[in-house]
N, C-alpha and C positions, 0 to 999 in steps of 0.2 A: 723441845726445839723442833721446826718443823722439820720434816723431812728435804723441804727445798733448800734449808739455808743451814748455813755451816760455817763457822769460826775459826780461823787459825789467824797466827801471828807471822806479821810481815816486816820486815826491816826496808824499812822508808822512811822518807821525810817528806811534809807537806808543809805548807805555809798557810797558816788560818788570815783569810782576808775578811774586814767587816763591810756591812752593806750599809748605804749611805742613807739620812734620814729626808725622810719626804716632808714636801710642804703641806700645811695642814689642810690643805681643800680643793677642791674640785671643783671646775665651774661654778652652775647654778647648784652651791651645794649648803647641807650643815653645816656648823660650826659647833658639832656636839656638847665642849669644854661648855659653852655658854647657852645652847640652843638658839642660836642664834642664825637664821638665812643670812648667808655670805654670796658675794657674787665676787668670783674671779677676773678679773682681765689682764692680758698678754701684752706687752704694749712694744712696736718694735720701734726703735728712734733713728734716722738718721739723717745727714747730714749734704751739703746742697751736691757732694759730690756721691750721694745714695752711700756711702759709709755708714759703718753702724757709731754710734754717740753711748759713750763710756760715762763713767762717774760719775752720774746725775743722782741726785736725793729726795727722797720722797716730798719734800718740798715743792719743788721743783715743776709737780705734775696737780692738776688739778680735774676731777671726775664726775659727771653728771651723772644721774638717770632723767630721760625726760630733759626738764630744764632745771631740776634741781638739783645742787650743788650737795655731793656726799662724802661724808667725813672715809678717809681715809684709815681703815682697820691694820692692813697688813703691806708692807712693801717688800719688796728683794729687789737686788739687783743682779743679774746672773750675766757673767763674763766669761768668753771660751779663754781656757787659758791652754797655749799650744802645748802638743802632746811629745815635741821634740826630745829626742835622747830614751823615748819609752822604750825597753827591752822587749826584744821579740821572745815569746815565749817558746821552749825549748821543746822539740819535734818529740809529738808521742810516738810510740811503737803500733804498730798496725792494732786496727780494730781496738784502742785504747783511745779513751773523752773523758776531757777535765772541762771542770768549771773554776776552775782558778783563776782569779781575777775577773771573772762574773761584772762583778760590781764597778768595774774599773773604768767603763766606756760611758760615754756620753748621750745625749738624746735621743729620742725615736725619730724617725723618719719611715714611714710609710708609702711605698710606691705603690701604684695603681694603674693596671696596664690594663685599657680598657678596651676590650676586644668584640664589641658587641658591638661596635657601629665604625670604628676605626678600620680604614683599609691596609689588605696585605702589606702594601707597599709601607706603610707609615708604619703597622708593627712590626715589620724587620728594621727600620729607621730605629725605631724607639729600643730595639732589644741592641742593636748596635750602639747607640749612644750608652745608653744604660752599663755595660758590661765596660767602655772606654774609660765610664768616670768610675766604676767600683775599682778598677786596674789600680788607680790613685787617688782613691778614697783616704779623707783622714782615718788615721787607724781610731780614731776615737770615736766618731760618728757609728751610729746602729740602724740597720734597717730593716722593716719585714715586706716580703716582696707579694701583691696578690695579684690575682688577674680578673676579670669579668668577662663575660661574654653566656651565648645563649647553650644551651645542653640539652642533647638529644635524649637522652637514659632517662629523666624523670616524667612525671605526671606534672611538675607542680610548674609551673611557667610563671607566675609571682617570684618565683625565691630558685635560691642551687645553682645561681648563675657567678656566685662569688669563689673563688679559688683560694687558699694558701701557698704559694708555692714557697716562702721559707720563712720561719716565724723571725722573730728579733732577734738577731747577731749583728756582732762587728767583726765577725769571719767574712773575707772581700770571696774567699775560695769557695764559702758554702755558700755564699747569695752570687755568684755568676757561674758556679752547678746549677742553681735552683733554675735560672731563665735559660741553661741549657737541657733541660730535663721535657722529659715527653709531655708533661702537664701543661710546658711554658710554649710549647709550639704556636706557631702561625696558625689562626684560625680564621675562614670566613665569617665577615661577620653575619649576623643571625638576628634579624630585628624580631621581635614580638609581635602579633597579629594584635591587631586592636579587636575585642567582642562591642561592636555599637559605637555610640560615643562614650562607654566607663569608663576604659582601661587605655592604661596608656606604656608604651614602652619607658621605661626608669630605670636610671640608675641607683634611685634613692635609697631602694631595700640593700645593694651593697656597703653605701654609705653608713646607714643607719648600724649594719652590722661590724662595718670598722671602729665607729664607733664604742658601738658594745665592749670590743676586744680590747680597746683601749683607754676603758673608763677609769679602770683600777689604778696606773701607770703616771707617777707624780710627771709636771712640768711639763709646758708647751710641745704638743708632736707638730710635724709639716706632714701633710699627705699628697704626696708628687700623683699627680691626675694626669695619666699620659692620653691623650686622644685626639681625634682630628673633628669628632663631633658630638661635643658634651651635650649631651640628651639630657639631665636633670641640674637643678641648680639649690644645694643644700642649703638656702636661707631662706630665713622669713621675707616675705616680702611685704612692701610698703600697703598693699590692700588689707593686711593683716591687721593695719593698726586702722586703718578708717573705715574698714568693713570686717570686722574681728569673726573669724568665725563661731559657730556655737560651741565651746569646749564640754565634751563632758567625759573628760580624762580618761585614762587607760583600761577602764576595764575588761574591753575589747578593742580588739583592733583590727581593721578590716584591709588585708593585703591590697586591693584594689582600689582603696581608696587616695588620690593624688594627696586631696589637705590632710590627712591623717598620714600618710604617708612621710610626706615634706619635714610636718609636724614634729614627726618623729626623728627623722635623719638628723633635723637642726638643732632638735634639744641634746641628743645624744653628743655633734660631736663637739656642739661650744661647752659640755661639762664637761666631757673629756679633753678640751683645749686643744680641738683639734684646727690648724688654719690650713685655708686649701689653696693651692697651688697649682692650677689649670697648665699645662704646658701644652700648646696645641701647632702638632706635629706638622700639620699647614700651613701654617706662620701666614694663612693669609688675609684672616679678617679679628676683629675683636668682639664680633655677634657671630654667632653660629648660628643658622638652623636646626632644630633637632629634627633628627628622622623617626621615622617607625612606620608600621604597616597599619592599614585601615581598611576594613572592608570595604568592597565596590558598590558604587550610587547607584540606586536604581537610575534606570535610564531618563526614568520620564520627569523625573528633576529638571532634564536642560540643559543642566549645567557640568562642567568637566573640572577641578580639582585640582587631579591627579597626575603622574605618571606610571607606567606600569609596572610591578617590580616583577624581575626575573624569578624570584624565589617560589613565589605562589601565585598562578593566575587567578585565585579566588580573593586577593588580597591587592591594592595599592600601595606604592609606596609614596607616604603624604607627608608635610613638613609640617611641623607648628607655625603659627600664624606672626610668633613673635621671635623664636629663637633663644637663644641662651647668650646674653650679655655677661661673656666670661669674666671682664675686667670687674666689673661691681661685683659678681659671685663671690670673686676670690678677696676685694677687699672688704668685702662688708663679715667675712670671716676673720679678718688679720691677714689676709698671706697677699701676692700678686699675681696676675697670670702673665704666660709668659708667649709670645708669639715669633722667634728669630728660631728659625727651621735648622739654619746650620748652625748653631750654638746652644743647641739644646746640653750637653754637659756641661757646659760653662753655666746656662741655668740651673739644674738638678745642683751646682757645686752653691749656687749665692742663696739657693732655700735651703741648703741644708746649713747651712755659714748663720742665717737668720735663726736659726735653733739654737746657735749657741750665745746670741747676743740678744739680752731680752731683758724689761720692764717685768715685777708681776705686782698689783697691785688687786687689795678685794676693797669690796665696803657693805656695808649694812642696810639696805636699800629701804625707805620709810613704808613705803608698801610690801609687807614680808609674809603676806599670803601668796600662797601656791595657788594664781589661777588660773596657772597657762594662758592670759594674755599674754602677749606682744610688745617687750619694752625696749627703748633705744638708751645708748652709750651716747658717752663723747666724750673726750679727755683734751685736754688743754695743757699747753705746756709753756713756761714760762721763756722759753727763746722760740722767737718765734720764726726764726730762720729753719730752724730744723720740721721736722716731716714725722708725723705721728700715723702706725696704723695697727689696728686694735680691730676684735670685732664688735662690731655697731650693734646689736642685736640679742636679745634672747625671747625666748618664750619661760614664762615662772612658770616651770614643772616641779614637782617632788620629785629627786633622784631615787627614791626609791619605785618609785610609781615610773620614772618613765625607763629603768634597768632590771624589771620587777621580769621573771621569769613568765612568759605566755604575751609579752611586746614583741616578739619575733614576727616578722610581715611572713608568716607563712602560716598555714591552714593547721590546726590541732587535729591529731585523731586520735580516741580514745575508746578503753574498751570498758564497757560495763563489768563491775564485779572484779575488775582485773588486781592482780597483787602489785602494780607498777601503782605506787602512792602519787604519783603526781602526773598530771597531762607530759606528756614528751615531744617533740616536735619533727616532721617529716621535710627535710632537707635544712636542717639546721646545719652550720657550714664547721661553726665550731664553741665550746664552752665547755663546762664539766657537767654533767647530771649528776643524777645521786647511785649511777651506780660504782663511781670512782670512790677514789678513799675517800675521806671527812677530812673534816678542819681539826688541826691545822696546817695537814701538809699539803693538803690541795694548792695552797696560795704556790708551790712550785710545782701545780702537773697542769699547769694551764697552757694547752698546746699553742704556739705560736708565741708564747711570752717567755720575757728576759731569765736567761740564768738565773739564777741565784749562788749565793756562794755563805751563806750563813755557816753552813758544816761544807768542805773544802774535800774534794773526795776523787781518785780517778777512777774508772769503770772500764773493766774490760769484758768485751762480750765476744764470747766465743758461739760458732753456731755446729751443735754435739754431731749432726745426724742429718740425715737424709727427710725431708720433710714426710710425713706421715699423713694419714686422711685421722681427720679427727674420730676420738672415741663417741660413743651415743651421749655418756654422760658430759665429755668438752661439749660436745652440738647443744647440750642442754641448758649451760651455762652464758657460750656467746652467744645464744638466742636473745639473750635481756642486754646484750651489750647495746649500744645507739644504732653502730653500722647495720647490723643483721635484724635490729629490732624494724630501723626506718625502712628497710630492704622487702622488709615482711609487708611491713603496713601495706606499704605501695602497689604491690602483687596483690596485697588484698582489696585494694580500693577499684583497681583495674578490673577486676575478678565481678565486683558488684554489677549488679543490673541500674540502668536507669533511675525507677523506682527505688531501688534500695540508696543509690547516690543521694537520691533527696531529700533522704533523712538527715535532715539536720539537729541539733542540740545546741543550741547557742551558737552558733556558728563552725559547731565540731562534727567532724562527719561517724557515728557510732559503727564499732564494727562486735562485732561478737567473739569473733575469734581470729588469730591467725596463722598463718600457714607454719609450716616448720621452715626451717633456715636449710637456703642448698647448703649441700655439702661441701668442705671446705680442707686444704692440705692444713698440717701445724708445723712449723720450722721449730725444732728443740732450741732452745740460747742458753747458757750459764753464761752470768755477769758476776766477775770480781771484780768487789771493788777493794781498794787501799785507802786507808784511814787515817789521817794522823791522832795520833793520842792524845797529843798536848791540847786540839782544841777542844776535846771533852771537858763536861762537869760528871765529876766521878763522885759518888758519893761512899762515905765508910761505915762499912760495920763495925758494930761493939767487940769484934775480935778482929778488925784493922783490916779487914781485906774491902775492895776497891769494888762500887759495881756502878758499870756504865747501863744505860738506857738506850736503845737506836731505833727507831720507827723507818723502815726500808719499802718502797711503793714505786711500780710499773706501771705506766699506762701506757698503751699500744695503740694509735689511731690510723686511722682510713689518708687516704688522698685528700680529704673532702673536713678532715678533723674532726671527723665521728671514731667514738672510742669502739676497740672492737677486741679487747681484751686487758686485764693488769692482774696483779696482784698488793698485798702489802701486809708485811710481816712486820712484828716487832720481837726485837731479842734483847735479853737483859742476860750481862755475863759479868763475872768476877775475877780478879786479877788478885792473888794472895798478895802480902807485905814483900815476897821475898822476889818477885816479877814483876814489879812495879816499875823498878826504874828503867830496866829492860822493853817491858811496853811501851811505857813513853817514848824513849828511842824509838822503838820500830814500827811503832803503830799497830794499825788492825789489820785482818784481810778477812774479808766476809764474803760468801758464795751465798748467790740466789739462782732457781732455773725458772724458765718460762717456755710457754707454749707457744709461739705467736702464730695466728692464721697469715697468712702467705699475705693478703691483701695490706697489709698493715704497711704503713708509709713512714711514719715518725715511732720511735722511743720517745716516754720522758720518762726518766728515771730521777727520784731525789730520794734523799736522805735526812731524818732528824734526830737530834738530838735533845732527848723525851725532858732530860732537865732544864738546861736553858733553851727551847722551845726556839732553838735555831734550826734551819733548813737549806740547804743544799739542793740543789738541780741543776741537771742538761738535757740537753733535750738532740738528740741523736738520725739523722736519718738514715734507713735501713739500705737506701744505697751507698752507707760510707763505712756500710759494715762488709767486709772480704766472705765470701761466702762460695766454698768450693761445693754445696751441695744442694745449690739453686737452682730450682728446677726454672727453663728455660720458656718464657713466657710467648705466647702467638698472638701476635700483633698484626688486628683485623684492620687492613685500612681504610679511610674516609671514604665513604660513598660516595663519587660521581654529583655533585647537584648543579 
């Protein structure tokens, strides 16, 4: 048994909760059972006084592609049913987290506080609204809270402008911590400089990457889009189908590219089923301008554009020519936009209300090659008083091809000859790599995603010791983690000469080697956890004694959801005839320790059980752990701009 982990018996009771079964597909996905291309659609129904429309039967609805009429595969009908009379669950003791009743809460809702082109004034608006409605949130609703905006500390001006600030809970107290915490601050916004005519400022690479996060995740998400100036617009648009561009799939994918770009955000989040929900905190138009920065005309043009932007006199600040027609964005997704400045909660309350009352219908579509064109919906419904809205649109992608690892809109860098088996990604915001554990407990260290509760377990973490400066051998270790790995890269791209920058590789920049990793404090933690027994499969030996299987795994990520240290042990112990019934009563108590680098933001901690291939997780933040021996942090503030 390892030296970190340790066994004794605990007297407790747990209650084993089951996790509920998903539906069987994904947007534009397989249908493996048959091999079969399924297309999903969300379809929201309601009524002349915008109510949502109950009890309707597959019958009832009828579905295009194109102009032609498809047979109907799969229906559901899904009804919020109120969470009235649900027990509060019972107050843990300090520095103790359960996942108990994981399974128990309702859909995702994703908010999006977008701070890259929104003003002060509107994101103190938007973090005030926000924090009124989580106050009287239904307890059933789930949300995970991100933010966008532009960031000083990187090289990569494409990507790393996406934030976590709290993954999926229906804890109202850990999601209005999250938007009071120093990550969730007011920020100036920070447009992107345009190079030429290429590049353009986007929201899209954040999109694409909510997506990603919530491809895995059954049933219809809303993603609340809070801003005063939606700069991208995640749908295909109508030139797509009369002037198709040239598709030649994912094998690369060029950050700077708008149509590959768009491309990509839109395939991502209609399979993840995501509809978008523009709220725009100026309530004052239903066309936006987008902004962004563009370099200055030569003079002798003639002609003037522009106005000046404060930020960079080598830079104007210049508008698109068309703007973002937020209304169509959000319906041709499924969702609404919303424009009533003082009743933004009361909005954030009727899109999250629309998650729980929902159409799902797939079908077979006659053209079921992957060719990344450009195809349209339309559903029909047999009363015709009522109001259907669904998204209009996909692009035929292969899921695997458009969630295939190296589709990140951010730049590769890789090392010749190196022992890391696979490209890794420099400001990727979050996901697992391969230096986490394996499958199949990975499916609970996914930072930012839902509990689980397959094995039912509390955790208590205690913090031993006074942080310490890592040993040579720890420094050797978190070197290959993502946080210190992507940390290196970066240092080392900056480091390059011109000439050596130019070396390209298929679009990946070659480095030879890189730096060592600063030096870094470690916070000691032992984490018990409490077992219950009865939800174990015990298996018996030929002379009748009991042996359980448990697969126990840490991961430690960054601010940013870069992993930056874990562990994962597995213990197999035995229980003679005559301790049996005793254990069952009392359950387990199991001790693991860990090092964590100071930097680290989130715990996930799960547990499995190696028989029935159940899994357990919570996911922990390290400011909700009491910590009397935390060294006291020096907080440089905002430069003057």
């Amino acid at each position: 048994m390892p030296a970190a982990l340790r066994l004794v018996f605990l007297v407790a009771s747990i209650v084993a909760v089951c996790l509920p079964s998903a539906i069987p597909t994904n947007g534009s996905g397989e249908d493996k059972q048959n091999d079969i291309h399924q297309v999903v659609v969300d379809v929201i129904v309601t009524d002349t006084n915008n109510q949502p429309v109950k009890g309707l039967r597959e019958q009832d609805f009828q579905i295009f592609e194109g102009n032609t009429l498809q047979q109907i595969r799969f229906f559901e009908a899904h009804e919020h049913q109120s969470a009235t009379g649900t027990p509060k669950p019972p107050a843990l003791p300090e520095n103790t987290f359960s996942n108990a009743g994981a399974s128990e809460i309702g859909p995702v809702n994703v908010i999006l506080l977008d701070q890259m082109t929104t003003s002060l004034e509107d994101q103190k608006l938007a973090k005030q609204e926000l924090v009124a409605y989580l106050e009287q949130k239904p307890p059933e609703s789930r949300f995970a809270i991100f933010t966008y905006r532009r960031n000083r500390d990187t090289f990569c001006i494409a990507c790393d402008g996406l934030r976590m600030l709290q993954g999926i809970t229906g804890d109202k107290d850990l999601l209005i911590r999250a938007l009071e915490d120093r990550e969730a601050r007011l920020e100036t916004p920070k447009l992107m400089p345009l190079i030429g005519w290429a590049r353009e400022d986007t929201s899209m690479h954040a999109l694409a990457e909510i997506g990603n996060f919530l491809r895995e995740l059954p049933g219809r998400k809303q993603l609340l889009w809070l801003s005063d100036n939606f700069d991208a617009s995640p749908v295909a648009d109508s030139g797509d189908i009369w002037f198709p561009p040239k598709f030649k799939g994912w094998q690369e994918v060029d950050p700077l590219s708008k149509v590959q770009t768009l491309h990509l955000a839109s395939s991502r989040l209609s399979m993840a089923r995501v509809a978008v929900y523009p709220i725009d905190l100026n309530g004052r138009s239903k066309q936006i301008e987008s902004k962004r920065l563009c370099e200055k005309l030569p003079p002798f043009l003639g002609f003037e554009l522009y106005t000046e932007s404060q930020e960079d006199n080598m830079y104007y600040e210049c508008k698109g020519a068309e703007g973002i027609r937020v209304d169509s964005m959000a319906a041709r997704s499924g969702g609404q936009a919303f424009h009533n400045r003082g009743g933004i909660r009361e909005e954030i309350a009727q899109a999250v209300a629309e998650g729980q009352n929902y159409y799902t219908l797939s079908y077979s579509p006659a053209k079921s090659k992957f060719d990344g064109k450009l195809r349209t919906i339309r559903i029909g419904i047999s009363r015709k008083e009522y109001r259907v809205r669904f998204r209009q649109r996909y692009f035929a992608d292969d899921p695997s091809t458009v969630f295939r690892p190296g589709t990140e809109a951010s730049p590769d860098i890789i090392l010749p000859g190196s022992s890391i088996s696979t490209p890794w990604k420099v400001g990727r915001v979050f996901g697992l790599d391969r230096s986490g554990p394996g499958e199949p407990i990975a499916v609970g260290m996914r930072y930012g995603g839902p509990e689980l509760d397959g094995v039912v377990f509390e955790a208590h973490v205690t913090p031993t010791g006074k942080p310490m400066k890592a040993t040579e051998s720890q420094m050797s270790k978190l070197g290959n983690y993502e946080s210190f790995r992507d940390e290196r890269a970066e240092r080392a791209v900056m480091s390059l000469t011109k000439e050596e920058q130019r070396t390209q590789h298929h679009g990946q920049t070659l480095l030879s080697s890189l730096p060592p990793a600063d030096e870094v404090y470690m916070q000691p933690l032992l984490i018990d956890y409490s077992i219950a027994a009865s939800q174990l499969e015990l298996a018996t030996t030929a002379d009748g004694k009991y042996i359980a299987h448990l697969e126990m795994a840490v991961l430690a990520f960054d601010e940013r959801g870069k992993k930056v240290t874990g562990i994962n042990d597995t213990i197999t112990f035995t229980v003679p005839p005559a301790q049996f019934q005793l254990v069952q009563a009392s359950g387990y108590r199991l001790q693991q320790s860990i090092d964590v680098p100071e930097r680290a933001f989130v715990l996930r901690i799960a547990l499995r059980d190696v028989s029935r291939n159940k899994v357990g997780s919570v996911e922990i933040p390290i400011w909700a752990i009491s910590n009397p021996h935390k060294r006291r942090r020096l907080e440089i503030p905002d430069p003057v701009l």
